[in-house]
C-alpha positions, 0 to 999 in steps of 0.5 A: 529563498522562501520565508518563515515569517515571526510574529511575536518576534520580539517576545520571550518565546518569539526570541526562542523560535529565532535563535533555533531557526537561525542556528539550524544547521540545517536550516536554509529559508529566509527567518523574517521578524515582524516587528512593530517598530524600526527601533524594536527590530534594532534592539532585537537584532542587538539582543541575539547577537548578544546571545550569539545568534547569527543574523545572516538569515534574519529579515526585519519587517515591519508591519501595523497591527492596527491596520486592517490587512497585515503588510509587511514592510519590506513585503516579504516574497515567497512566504512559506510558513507564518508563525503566530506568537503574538499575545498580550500576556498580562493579567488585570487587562481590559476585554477590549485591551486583551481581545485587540490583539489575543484575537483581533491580530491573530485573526489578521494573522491568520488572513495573511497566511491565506493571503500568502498561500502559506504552507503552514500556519503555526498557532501558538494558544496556552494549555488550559484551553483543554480545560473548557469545552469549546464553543465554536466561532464566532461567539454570541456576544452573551456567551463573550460576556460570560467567558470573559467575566469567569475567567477574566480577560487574558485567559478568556482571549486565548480560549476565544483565539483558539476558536476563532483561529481554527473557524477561519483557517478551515474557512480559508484553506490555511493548513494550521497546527495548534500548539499549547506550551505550557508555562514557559521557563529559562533555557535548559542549559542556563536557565535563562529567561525574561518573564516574570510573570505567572510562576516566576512570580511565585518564585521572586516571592519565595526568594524575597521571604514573601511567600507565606503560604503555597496556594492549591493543594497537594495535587495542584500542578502548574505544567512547564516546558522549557524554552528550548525544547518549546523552540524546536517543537515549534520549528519542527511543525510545518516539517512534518506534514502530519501536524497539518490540522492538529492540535498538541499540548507541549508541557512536561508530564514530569512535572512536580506538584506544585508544593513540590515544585516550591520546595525544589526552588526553595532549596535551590535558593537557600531559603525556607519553604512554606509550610502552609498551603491555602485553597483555592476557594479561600483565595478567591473568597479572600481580598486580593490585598491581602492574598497577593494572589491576582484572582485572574491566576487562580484557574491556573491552580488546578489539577487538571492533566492534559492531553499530552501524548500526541506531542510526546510521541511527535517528538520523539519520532523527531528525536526531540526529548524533554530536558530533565525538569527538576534540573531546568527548574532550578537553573531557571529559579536560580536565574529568576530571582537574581535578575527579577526587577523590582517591580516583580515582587509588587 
């Protein structure tokens, strides 16, 4: 039976990817997570069955990120596809911190499906890498210095990442496909998520009556997709040979602005909208302690579009539609603030 190997199994869109692989009616290759630890792959098989995943085609492997070439433990036989989900998602990291594993372990990644002979290797980075011009890998150590100050470390690791995966899969023969999601949110149908980092922030903020003012201005758009349809573009990849050696932006056009987007949630939670909205330039000439506003999140407040037409048309020709956002979005605010913890609204 070959195998569509996880890594980032245990994360947010990692445990997305799961539960559509193994719910697939479809579907008959073994679903192999690779896990840091025997105890996350226990709790990890305890969360899908709590969300009534069947685990008759899961395998739980562990493997050493710090290890110099990825094993498997139990090794895993007939490796078909490796997906790449692993990321330290976090703002205030160090560059050391961020870069060990938004591309040290991609690179390793990337090694292992050569290894393996995969057919395909799936690389998921984030949408704003469309944002900057690219600059082939490896960087000059200048060039590192440069990206990492302007934009600190998480974003600046996903953009070295993403040229460092490409580099060394045409470097190494791995047939790769590029997927950059845009902000994730809960499941479509429930609202379901776990995340609380990024926008669902802004909306633990705006539930709690911290939120005094929206930040951007009328055209700022922070982009989502839902977990569901996130999970069955991923899946769908290494299905379709012409995704070999391409790049898609999953993020739903339909978005509203981010002022917008406020009001929905707001109403959605019964509660008042900000009237005001505050400049990006003033939030990055302002102290973080008194915006609230982490300085690493401010290049995410833009209205940039992306080049989203390719995954549209992709999908559609899968029979893949967006769910309804403005819906999705209200479920998911609903979710997010009545199981936030309290950490959260710091």
């Amino acid at each position: 039976m070959s195998a569509a190997v996880v890594f980032g199994a245990t994360g947010f869109i990692g445990r997305g990817l799961l539960r559509e692989l193994l719910t697939d009616p479809d579907g008959d290759d073994l679903v192999v997570a690779a896990v840091r630890t025997a105890e996350s792959g226990a709790r990890l098989r305890d969360r899908l069955v709590s969300g009534g995943v069947p685990l008759d085609r899961l395998s739980v492997h562990v493997f050493d990120p710090g290890s110099a070439e990825l094993v498997l433990d139990p090794v895993a036989a007939d490796v078909r596809d490796v997906y790449n989900l692993a990321a330290a998602f976090a703002f205030g990291m160090t560059a050391r911190a961020a870069r060990e594993v938004n591309v040290v372990l991609a690179e390793k990644i990337t090694r292992f499906a050569a290894a393996a002979g995969a057919r395909r290797l799936v690389h998921v980075s984030g949408y704003r890498v469309a944002a900057y011009p690219a600059v082939p890998a490896p960087w000059p150590p200048r060039h590192r210095r440069r990206i990492y100050r302007r934009f600190g470390a998480y974003e600046a690791s996903k953009i070295e990442a993403d040229a460092v995966v490409r580099a060394l899969a045409a470097e190494l023969g791995v047939p790769l496909t590029v997927v950059n999601p845009g902000t994730v949110i809960g499941d479509s149908r429930t609202g379901e998520a776990d995340q609380y980092l990024g926008l669902a922030e802004l909306v633990v903020q705006l539930a709690r009556g911290q939120l005094r003012a929206v930040p951007g201005s009328r055209r700022t758009v922070l982009p989502v997709v839902t977990i569901d349809h996130l999970a069955r573009f991923l899946a769908l990849m290494p299905r379709d040979p012409e995704t070999a050696g391409r790049a898609y932006w999953v993020l739903d056009d339909a978005t509203p602005p981010l002022p917008e987007l406020v009001a929905l949630v707001a109403d959605e939670l019964g509660v008042a909208a900000p009237r005001l909205r505050i400049p990006v330039a003033a939030l990055w000439a302002l102290p973080a302690r008194l915006t609230g506003a982490e300085k690493e999140t401010l290049s995410f407040l833009s209205a940039d579009t992306y080049p989203t037409a390719p995954a549209t048309a992709l999908a559609r020709r899968h029979g893949l539609e967006y769910p309804p956002v403005r819906p999705a979005l209200r479920l998911w605010a609903r979710h997010v603030a009545a199981t936030a913890p309290d950490a959260a609204s710091g």
